[in-house]
VMD Tcl script that builds the backbone (N, CA, C; Angstrom):
set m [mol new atoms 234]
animate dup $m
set s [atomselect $m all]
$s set {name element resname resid chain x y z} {
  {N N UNK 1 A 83.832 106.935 119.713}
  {CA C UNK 1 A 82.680 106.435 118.994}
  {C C UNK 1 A 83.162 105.698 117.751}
  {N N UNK 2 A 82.183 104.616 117.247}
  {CA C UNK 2 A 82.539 104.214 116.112}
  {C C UNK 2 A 81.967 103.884 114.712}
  {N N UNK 3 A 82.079 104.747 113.969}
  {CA C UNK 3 A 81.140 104.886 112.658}
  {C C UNK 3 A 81.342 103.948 111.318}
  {N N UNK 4 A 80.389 103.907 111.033}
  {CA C UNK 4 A 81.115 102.843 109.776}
  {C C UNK 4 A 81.260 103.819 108.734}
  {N N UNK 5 A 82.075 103.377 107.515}
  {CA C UNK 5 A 82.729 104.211 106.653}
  {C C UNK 5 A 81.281 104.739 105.642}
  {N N UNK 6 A 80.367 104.413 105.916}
  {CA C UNK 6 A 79.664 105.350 104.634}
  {C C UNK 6 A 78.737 106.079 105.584}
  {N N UNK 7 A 78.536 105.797 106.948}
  {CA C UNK 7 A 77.851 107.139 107.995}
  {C C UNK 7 A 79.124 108.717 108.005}
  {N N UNK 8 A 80.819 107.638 108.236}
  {CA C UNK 8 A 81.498 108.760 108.573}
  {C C UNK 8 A 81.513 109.557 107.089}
  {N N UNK 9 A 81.343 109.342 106.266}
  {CA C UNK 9 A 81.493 110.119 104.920}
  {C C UNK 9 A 80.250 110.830 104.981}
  {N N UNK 10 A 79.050 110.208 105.319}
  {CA C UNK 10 A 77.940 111.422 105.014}
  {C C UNK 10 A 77.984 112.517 106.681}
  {N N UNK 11 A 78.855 112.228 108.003}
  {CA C UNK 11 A 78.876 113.158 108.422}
  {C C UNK 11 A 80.177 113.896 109.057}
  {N N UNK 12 A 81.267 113.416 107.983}
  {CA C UNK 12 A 82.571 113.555 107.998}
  {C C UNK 12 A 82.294 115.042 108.946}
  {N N UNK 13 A 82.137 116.265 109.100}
  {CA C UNK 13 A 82.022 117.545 110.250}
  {C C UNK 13 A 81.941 117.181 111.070}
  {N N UNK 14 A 80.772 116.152 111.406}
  {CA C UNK 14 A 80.324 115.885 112.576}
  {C C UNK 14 A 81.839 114.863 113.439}
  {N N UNK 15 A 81.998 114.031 112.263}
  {CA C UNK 15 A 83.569 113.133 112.851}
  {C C UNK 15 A 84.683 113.751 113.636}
  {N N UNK 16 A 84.783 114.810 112.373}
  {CA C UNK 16 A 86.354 115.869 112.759}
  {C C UNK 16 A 85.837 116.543 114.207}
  {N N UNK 17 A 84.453 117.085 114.544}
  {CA C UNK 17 A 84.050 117.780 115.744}
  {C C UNK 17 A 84.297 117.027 116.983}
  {N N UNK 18 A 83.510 115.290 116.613}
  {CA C UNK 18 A 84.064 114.999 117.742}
  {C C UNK 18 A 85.105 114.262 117.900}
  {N N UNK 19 A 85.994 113.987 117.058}
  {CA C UNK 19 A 87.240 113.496 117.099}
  {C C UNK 19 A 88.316 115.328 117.921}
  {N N UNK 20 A 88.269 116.244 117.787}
  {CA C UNK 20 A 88.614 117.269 118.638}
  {C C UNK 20 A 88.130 117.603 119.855}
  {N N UNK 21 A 86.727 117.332 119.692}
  {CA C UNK 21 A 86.132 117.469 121.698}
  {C C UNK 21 A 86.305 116.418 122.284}
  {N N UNK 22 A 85.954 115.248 121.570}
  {CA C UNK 22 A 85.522 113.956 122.507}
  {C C UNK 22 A 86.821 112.688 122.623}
  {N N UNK 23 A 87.938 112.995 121.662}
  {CA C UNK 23 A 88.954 111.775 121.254}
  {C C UNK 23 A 88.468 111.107 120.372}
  {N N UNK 24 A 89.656 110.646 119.885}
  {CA C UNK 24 A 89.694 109.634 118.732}
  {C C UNK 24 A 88.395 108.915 118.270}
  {N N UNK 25 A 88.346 108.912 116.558}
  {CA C UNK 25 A 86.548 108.464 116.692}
  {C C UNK 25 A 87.420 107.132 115.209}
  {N N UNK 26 A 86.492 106.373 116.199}
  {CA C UNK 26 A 86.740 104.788 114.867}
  {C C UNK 26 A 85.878 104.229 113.710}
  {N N UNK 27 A 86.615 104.243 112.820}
  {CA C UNK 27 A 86.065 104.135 111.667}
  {C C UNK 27 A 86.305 102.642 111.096}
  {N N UNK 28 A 84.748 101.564 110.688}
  {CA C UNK 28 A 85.145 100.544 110.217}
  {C C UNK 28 A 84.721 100.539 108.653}
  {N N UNK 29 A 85.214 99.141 108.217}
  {CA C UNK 29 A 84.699 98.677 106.706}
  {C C UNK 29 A 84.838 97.340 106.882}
  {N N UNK 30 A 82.848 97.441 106.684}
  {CA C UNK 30 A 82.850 95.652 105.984}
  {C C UNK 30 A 82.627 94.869 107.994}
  {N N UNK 31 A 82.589 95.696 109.327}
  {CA C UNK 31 A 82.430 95.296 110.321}
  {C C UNK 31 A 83.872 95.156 111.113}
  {N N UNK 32 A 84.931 95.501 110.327}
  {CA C UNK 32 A 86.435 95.608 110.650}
  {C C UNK 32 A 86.830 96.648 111.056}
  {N N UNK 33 A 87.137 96.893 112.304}
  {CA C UNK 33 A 87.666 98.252 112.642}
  {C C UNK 33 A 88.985 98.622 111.764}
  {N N UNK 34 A 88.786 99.687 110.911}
  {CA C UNK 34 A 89.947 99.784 109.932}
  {C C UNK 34 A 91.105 101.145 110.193}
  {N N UNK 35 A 90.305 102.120 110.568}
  {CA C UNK 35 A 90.708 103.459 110.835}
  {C C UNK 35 A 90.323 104.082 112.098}
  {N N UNK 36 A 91.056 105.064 112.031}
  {CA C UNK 36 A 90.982 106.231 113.715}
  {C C UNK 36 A 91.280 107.637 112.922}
  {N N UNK 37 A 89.818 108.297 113.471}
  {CA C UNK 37 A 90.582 109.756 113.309}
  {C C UNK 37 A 90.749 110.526 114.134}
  {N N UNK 38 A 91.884 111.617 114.326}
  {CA C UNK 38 A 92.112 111.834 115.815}
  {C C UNK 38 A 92.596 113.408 115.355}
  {N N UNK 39 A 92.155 114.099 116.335}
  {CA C UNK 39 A 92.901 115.551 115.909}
  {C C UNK 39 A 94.019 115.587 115.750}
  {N N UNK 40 A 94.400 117.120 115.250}
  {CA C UNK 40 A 95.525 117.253 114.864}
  {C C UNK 40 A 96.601 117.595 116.184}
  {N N UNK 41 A 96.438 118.779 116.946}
  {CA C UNK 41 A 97.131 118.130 118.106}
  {C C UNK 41 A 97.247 117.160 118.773}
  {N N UNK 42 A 96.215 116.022 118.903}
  {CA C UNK 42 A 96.410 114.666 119.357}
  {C C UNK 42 A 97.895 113.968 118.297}
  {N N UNK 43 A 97.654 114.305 117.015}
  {CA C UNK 43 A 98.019 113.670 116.354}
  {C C UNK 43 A 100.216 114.241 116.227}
  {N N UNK 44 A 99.788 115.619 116.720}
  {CA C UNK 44 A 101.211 116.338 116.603}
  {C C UNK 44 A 101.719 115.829 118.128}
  {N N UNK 45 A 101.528 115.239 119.596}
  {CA C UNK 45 A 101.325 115.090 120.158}
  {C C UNK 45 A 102.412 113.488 120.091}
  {N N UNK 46 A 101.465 112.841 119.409}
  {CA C UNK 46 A 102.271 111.187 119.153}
  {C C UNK 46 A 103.131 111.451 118.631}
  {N N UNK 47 A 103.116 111.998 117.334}
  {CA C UNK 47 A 104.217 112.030 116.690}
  {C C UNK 47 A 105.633 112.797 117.153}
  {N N UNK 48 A 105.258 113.708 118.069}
  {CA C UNK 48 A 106.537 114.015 118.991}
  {C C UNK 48 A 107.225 113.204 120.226}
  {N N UNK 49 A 106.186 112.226 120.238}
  {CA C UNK 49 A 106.591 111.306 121.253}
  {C C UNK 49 A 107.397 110.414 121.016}
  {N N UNK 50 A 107.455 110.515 119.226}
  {CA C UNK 50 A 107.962 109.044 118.341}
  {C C UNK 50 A 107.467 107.882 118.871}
  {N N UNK 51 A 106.404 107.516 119.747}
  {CA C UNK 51 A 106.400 106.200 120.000}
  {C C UNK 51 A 106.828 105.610 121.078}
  {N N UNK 52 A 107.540 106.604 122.061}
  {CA C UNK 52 A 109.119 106.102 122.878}
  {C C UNK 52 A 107.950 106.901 123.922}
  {N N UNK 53 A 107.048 106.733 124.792}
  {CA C UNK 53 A 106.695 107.226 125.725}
  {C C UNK 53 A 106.435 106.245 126.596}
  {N N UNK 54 A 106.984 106.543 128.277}
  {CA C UNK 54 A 106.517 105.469 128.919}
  {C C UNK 54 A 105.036 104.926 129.210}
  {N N UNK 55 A 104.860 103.778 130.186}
  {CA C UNK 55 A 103.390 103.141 130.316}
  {C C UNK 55 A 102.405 104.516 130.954}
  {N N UNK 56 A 103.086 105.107 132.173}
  {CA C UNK 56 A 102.455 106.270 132.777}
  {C C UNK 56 A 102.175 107.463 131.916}
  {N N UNK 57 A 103.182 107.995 131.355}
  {CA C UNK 57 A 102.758 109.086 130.244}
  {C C UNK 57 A 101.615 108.764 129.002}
  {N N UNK 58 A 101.542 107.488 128.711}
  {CA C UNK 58 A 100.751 106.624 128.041}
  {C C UNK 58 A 98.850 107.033 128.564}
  {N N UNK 59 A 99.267 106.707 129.627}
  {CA C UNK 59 A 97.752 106.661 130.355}
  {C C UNK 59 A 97.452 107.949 130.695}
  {N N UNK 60 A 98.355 108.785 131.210}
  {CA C UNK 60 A 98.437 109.997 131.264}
  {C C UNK 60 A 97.623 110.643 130.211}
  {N N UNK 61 A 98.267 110.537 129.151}
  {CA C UNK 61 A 97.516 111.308 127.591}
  {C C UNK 61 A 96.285 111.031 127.479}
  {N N UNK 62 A 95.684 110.016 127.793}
  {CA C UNK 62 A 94.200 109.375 127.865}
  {C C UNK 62 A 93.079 110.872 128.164}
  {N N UNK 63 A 92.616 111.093 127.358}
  {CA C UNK 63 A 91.933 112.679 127.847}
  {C C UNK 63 A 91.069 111.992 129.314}
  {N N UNK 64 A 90.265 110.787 129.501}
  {CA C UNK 64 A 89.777 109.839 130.688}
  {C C UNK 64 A 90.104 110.531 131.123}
  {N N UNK 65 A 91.455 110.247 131.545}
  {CA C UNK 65 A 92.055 110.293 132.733}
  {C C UNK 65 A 93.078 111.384 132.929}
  {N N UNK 66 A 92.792 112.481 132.580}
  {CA C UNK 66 A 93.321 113.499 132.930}
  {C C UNK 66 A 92.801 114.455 134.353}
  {N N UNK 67 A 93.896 114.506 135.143}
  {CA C UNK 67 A 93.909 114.810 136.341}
  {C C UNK 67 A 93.709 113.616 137.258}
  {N N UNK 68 A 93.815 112.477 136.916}
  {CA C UNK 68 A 93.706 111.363 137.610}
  {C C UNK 68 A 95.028 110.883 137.968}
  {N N UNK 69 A 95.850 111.264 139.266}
  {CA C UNK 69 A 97.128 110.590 139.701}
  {C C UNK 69 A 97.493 108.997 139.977}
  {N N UNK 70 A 98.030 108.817 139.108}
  {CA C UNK 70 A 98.986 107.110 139.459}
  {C C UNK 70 A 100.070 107.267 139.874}
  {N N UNK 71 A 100.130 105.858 140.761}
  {CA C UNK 71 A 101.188 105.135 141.487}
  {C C UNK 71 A 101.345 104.279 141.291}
  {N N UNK 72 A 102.700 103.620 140.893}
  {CA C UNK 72 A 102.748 102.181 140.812}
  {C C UNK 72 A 103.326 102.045 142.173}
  {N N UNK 73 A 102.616 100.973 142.293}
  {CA C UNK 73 A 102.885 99.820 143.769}
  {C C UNK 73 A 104.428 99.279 143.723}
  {N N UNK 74 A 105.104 99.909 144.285}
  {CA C UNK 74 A 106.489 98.756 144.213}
  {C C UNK 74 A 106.409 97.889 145.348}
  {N N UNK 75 A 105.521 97.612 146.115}
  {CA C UNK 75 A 105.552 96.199 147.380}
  {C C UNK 75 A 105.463 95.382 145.952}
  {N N UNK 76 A 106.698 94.047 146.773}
  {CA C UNK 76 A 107.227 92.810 145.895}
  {C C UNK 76 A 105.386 91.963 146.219}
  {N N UNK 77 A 105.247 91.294 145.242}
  {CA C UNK 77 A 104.023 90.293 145.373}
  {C C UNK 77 A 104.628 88.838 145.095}
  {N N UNK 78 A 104.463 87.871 145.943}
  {CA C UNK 78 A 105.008 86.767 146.216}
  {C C UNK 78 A 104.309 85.502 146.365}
}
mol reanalyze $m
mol bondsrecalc $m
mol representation Tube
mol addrep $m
């Protein structure tokens, strides 16, 4: 979801709640998406990843798509 910065301040609880049930909740200023707030295990999560995670583990983390199996196609396309 995405709140602008003076809704998320008057319901900053409500943010942190669903930034932990629902994923990452976006925060703009001025019509600019500026910020993300994201739980704290989401957040301990990246930061153990450093950054260095592949495309699949990537999509993987997506709460979406959890339990959803990928395959990449290796047939050559020509």
């Amino acid at each position: 979801m995405t709140w602008t910065l003076a809704k998320a301040k008057n319901h900053l609880s409500e943010v942190i709640r669903r930034a932990v049930d629902q994923g990452p909740q976006t925060i703009s200023v001025g019509g600019r998406y500026t910020a993300v707030l994201v739980a704290k295990d989401e957040f301990d999560r990246m930061k153990a990843a450093g950054g260095r995670r592949d495309f699949k583990a990537f999509l993987l983390a997506i709460p979406s798509l959890e339990g959803v199996e990928l395959e990449r196609d290796t047939s050559a396309a020509n």
